[in-house]
LUMBADO-489324 format. One record per residue (C-alpha): residue in three letters; x, y, z. Coordinates in Angstrom, 2 decimals, padded with zeros to 5 digits, m for minus. Layout:
BEGIN
REC sevo      px      py      pz
REC  ALA       X       Y       Z
...
//
This chain:
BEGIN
REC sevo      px      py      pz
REC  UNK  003.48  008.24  019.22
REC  UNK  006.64  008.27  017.79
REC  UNK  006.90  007.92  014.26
REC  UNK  010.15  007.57  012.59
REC  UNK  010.29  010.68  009.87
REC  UNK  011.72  010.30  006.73
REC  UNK  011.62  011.97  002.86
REC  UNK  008.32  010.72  001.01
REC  UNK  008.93  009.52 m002.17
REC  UNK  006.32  010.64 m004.73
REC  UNK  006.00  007.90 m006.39
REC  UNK  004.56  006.49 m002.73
REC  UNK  001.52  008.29 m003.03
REC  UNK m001.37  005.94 m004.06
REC  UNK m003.32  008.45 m005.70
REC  UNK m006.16  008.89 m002.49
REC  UNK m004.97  012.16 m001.55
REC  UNK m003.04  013.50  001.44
REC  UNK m006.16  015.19  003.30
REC  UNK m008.62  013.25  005.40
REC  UNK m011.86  013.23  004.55
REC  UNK m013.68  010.86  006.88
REC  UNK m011.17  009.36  009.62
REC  UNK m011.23  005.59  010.80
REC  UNK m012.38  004.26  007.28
REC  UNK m010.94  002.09  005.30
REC  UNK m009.81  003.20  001.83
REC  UNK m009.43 m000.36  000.06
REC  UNK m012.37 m002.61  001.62
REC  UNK m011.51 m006.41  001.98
REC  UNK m012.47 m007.29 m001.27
REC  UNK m009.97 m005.41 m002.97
REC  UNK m012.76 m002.68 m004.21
REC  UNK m011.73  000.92 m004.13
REC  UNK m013.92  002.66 m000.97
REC  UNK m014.84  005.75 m002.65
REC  UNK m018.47  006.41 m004.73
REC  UNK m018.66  008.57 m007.64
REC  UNK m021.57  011.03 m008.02
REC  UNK m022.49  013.42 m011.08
REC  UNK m021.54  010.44 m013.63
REC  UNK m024.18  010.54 m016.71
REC  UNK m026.70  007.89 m016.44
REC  UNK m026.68  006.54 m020.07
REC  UNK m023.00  006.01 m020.51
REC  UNK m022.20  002.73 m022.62
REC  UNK m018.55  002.64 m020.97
REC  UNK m020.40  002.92 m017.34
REC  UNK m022.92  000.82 m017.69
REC  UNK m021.12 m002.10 m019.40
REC  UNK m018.31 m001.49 m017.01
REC  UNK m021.30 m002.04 m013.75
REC  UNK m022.85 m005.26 m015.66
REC  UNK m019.79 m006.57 m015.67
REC  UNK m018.45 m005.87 m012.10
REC  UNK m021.36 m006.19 m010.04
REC  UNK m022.39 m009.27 m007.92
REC  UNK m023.73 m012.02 m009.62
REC  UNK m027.29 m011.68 m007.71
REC  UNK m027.64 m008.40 m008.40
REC  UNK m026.92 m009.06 m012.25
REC  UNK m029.82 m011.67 m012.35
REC  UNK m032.08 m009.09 m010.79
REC  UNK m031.39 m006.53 m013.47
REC  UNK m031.61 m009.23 m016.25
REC  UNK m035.23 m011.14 m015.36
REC  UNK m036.16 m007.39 m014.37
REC  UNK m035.85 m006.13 m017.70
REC  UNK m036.96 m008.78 m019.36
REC  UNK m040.27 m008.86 m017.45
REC  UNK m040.72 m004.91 m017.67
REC  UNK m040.31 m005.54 m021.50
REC  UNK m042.57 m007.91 m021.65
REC  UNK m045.38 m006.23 m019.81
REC  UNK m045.06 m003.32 m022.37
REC  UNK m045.47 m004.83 m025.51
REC  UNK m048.40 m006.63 m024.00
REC  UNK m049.93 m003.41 m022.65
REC  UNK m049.64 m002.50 m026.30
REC  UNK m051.09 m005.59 m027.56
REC  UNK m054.24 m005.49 m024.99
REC  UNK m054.84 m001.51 m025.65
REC  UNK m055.18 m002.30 m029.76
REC  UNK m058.24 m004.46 m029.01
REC  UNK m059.51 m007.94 m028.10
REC  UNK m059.60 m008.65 m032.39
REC  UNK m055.80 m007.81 m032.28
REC  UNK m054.32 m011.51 m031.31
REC  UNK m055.92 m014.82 m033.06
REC  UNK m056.01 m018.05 m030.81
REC  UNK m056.15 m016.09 m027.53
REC  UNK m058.31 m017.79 m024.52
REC  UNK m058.97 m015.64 m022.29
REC  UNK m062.53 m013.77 m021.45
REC  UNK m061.82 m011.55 m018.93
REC  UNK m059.34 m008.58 m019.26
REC  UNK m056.62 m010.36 m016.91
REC  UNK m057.34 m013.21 m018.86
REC  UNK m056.86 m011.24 m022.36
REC  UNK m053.86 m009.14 m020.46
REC  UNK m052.24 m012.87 m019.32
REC  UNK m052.76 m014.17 m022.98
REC  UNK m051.17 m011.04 m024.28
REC  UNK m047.91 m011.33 m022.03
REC  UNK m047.09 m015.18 m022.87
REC  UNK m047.26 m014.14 m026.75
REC  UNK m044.93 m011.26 m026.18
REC  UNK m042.80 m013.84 m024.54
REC  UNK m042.79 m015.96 m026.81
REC  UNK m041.89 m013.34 m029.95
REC  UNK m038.95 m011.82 m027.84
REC  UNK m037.59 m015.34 m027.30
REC  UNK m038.55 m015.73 m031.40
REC  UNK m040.09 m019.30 m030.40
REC  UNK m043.80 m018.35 m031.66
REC  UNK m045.43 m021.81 m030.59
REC  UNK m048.32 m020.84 m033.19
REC  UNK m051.13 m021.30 m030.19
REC  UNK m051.55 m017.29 m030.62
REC  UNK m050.63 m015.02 m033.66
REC  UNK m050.98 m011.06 m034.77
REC  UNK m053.81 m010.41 m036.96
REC  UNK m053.39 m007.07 m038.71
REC  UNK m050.86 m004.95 m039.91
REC  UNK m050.07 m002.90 m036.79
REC  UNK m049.78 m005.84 m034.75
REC  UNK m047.94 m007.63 m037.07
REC  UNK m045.68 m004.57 m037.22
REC  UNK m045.28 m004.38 m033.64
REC  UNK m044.61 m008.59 m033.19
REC  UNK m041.72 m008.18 m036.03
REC  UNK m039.83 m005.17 m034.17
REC  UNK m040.65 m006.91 m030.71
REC  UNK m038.96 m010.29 m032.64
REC  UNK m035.71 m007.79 m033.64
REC  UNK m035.55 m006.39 m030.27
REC  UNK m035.31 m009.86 m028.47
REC  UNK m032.69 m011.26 m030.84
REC  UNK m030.53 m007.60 m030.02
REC  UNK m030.97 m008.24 m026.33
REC  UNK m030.67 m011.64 m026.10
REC  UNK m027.36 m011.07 m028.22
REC  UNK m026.77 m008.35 m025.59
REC  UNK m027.36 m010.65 m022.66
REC  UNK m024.52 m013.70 m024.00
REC  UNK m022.15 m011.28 m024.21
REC  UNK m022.33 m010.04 m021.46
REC  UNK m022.45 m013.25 m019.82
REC  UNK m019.50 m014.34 m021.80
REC  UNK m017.44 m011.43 m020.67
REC  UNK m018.24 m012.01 m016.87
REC  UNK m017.35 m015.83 m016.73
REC  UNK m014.56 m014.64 m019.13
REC  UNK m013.21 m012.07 m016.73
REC  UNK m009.47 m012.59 m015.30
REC  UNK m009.63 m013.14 m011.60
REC  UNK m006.96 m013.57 m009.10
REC  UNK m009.33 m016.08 m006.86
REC  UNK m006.60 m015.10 m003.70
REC  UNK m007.52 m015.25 m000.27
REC  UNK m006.26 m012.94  002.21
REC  UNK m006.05 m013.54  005.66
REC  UNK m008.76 m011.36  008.21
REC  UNK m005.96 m009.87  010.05
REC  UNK m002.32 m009.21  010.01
REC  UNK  000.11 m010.01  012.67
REC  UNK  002.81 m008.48  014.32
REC  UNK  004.79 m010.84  016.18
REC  UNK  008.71 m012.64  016.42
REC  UNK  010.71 m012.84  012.93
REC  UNK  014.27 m013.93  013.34
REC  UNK  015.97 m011.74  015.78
REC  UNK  013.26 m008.45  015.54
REC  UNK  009.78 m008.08  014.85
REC  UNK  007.79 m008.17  011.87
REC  UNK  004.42 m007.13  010.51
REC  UNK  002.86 m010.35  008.64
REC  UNK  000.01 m011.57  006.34
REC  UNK m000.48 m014.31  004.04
REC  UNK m002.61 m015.50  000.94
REC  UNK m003.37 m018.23 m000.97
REC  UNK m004.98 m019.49 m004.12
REC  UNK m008.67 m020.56 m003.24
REC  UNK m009.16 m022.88 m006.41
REC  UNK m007.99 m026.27 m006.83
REC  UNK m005.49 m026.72 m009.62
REC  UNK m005.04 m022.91 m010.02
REC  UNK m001.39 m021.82 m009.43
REC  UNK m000.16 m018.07 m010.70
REC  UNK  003.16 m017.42 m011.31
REC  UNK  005.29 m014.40 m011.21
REC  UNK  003.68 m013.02 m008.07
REC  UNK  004.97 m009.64 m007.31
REC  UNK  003.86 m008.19 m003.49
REC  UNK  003.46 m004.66 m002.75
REC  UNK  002.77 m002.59  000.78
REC  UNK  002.22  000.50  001.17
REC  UNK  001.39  002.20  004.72
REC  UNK m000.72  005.11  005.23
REC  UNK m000.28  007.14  008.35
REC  UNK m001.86  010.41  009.67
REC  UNK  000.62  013.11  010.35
REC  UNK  000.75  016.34  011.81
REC  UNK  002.39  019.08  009.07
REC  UNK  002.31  022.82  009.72
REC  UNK m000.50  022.62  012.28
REC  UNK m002.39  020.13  009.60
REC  UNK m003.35  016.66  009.43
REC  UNK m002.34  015.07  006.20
REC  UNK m001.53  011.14  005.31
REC  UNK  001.51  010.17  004.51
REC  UNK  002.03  007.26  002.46
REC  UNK  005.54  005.21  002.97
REC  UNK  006.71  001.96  000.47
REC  UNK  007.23 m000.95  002.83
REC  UNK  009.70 m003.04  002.38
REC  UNK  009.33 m007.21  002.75
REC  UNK  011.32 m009.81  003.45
REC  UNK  010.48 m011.44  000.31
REC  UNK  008.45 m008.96 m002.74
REC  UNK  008.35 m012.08 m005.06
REC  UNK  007.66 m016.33 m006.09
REC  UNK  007.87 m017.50 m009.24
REC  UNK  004.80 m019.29 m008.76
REC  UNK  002.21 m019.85 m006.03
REC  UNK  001.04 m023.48 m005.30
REC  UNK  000.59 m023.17 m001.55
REC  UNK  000.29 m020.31  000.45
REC  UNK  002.69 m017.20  000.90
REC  UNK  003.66 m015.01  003.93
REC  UNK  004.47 m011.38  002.93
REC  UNK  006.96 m010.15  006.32
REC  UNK  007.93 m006.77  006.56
REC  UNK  010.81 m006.97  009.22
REC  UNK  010.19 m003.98  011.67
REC  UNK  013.68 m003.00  012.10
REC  UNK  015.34  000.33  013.09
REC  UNK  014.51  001.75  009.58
REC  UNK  010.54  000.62  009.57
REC  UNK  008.31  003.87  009.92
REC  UNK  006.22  001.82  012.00
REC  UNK  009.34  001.02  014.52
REC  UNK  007.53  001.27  018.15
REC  UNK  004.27  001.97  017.43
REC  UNK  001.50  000.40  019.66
REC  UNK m001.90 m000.14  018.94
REC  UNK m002.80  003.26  020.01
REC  UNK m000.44  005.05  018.27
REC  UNK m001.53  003.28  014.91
REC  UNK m005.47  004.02  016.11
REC  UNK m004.69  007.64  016.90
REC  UNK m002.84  008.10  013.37
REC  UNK m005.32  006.24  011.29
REC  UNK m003.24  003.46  010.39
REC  UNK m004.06  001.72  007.43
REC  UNK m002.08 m001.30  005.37
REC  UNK m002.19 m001.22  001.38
REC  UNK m001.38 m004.28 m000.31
REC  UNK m001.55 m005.19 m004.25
REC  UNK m000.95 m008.63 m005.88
REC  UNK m000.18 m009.29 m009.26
REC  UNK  000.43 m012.05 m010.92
REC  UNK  000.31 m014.03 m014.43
REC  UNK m002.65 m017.04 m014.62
REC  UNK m001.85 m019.44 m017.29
REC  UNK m005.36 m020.48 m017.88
REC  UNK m006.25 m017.22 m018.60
REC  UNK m003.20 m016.26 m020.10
REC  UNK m003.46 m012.79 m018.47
REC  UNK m002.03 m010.65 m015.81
REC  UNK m004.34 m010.37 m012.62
REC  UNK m004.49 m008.27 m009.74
REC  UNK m006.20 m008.45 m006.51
REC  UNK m006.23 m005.65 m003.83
REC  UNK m006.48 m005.66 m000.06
REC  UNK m006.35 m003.32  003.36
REC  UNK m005.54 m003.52  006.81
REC  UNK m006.73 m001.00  009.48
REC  UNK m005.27 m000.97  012.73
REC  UNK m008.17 m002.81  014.10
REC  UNK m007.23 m005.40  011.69
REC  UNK m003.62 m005.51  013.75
REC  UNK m002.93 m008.62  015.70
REC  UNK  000.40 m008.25  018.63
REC  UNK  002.34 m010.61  019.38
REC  UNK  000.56 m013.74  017.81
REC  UNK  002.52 m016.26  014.92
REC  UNK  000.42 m017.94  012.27
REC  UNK m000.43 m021.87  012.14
REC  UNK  001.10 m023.87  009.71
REC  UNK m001.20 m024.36  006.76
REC  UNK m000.06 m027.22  005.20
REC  UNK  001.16 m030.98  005.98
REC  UNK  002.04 m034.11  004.02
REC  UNK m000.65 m036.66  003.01
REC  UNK m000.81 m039.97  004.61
REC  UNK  000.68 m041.89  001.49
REC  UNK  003.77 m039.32  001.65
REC  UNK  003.43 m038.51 m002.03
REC  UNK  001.41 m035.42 m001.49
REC  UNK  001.06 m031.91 m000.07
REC  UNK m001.87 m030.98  001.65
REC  UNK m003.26 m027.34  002.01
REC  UNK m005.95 m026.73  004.76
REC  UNK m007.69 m023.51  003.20
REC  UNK m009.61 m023.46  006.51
REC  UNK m006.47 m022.51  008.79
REC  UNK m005.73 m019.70  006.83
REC  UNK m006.75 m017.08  009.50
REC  UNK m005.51 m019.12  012.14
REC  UNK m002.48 m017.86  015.00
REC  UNK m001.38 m018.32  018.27
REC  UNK m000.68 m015.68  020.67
REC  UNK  003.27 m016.02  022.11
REC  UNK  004.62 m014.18  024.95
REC  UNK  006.26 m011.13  024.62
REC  UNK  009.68 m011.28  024.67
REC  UNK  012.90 m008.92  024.49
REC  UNK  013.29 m009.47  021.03
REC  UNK  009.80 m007.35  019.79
REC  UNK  010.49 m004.21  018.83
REC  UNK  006.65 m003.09  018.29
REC  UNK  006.79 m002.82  022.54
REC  UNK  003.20 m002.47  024.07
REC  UNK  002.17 m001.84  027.42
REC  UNK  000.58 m004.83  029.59
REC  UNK m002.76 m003.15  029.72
REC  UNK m003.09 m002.77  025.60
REC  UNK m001.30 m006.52  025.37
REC  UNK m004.53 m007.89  027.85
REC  UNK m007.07 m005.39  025.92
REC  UNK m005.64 m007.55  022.58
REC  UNK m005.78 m010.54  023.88
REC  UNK m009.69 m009.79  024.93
//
């Protein structure tokens, strides 16, 4: 492996540390998500747990919101069916699932503070208990809108990366490629500024520590981003990844940081969007298919989001300098 050596610049360190802790896995997943779990965090933590409702998947926020409101609900009517069958007035039931049942549906229905009037409190404890049930449902249903309002009202980058990225012909040398685009129709950022970083495992006084080097790209920024965009980084004779093959960059851990900002005008806010590539994520020698074309009137551009991960292998040629051997070439191409 022969990996060109140079002075690290601090300010290249990404902040995940120079010793390995678990090799062959990914720091920055595909999503953009940071790959590393906190433990020993207190459980009731406002910051922590708004921060979760707000971050977490969709389907698992629905969970936690008809969960809780179900688990409520079946308290406050274990409370109402342990004071007594006398307790509610209007109730139908007989039997004790039948008195439990009419029980829920009125604590339902004071939570949600639409009392239908079918079945009301009779006495002052239940009475007591409707009105602080009432107070608690218009807190948590308060609760619940805002928190909906802050996760449709969350910046997002909606940027697609492609699966893999490629290392294959630019100009007269060789350069490591990937592209993105915007995933939304009418949704264009502008000032888009690119950065790469490469981790690498080293060997330093008999120790195996990452490295972290700043790569540099053809092109680090676009006023605004319409179509799609191809970040290069030429792989010239001052590249740290100059003549690496694929098992060099397996051997050293190779990994591919890249951050995206940007400015969306409909949210008026800066966003940023994350992404990784490990070397298994490392095409050779391949070029990527043209994404877009020109409508059949001639008055528009057409996008195809679904040829965003597509390439063609090429030959290799004399002008690659990322030179493999014919058995890992055929081993890629498998």
């Amino acid at each position: 492996m022969s990996i060109r050596k140079e002075k690290i610049n601090p300010e290249d360190d990404l902040g995940f540390g120079t010793q390995p802790v678990i090799k062959s896995q990914p720091v920055i997943n595909k999503d953009g998500t940071i790959n590393i779990k906190r433990t020993g965090l207190p459980f009731f933590t406002t910051s922590n747990n708004y921060h979760s409702l707000i971050t977490m998947s969709w389907r698992k926020f629905w969970v936690i919101v008809f969960s809780a409101y179900f688990t409520v609900n079946i308290i406050f009517a274990l409370i109402y069916f342990s004071l007594g069958s006398d307790v509610l007035d209007g109730k139908s039931g007989n039997t004790n699932f039948d008195r439990f049942m009419d029980a829920f549906f009125f604590s339902a229905q004071t939570i949600s503070t639409v009392g239908y009037g079918h079945i009301s409190p009779k006495g002052i404890i239940p009475n007591t208990i409707a009105a602080l049930e009432s107070m608690m449902g218009l807190l948590a249903f308060a609760l619940a809108t805002g928190l909906l309002y802050g996760r449709f009202s969350k910046p997002k980058a909606y940027i697609q990366f492609t699966k893999h990225a490629l290392i294959g012909p630019y100009k007269d040398i060789t350069g490591l490629m990937f592209r993105f685009v915007s995933f939304k129709d009418n949704h264009t950022l502008t000032d888009v500024e690119v950065k790469v970083s490469l981790s690498i495992l080293e060997e330093e006084n008999g120790k195996s520590v990452y490295k972290f080097y700043s790569l540099p790209l053809e092109r680090t920024r676009v006023d605004s981003l319409p179509m799609n965009f191809t970040v290069v980084h030429p792989i010239d004779n001052e590249s740290p990844i100059q003549g690496l093959t694929l098992e060099d960059m397996r051997n050293s851990d190779f990994e591919i940081y890249v951050s995206l900002r940007g400015y969306d005008d409909g949210y008026s806010s800066t966003v940023l969007q994350r992404t990784s590539y490990t070397y298994n994520e490392i095409i050779f020698n391949a070029k990527f298919v043209q994404m877009y074309k020109e409508s059949g009137d001639g008055n528009t551009t057409i996008v195809n989001l679904n040829k965003l991960n597509s390439y063609n292998l090429i030959e290799v040629d004399t002008r690659q300098i990322a030179q493999v051997s014919d058995t890992t070439g055929d081993a890629m191409k498998n």
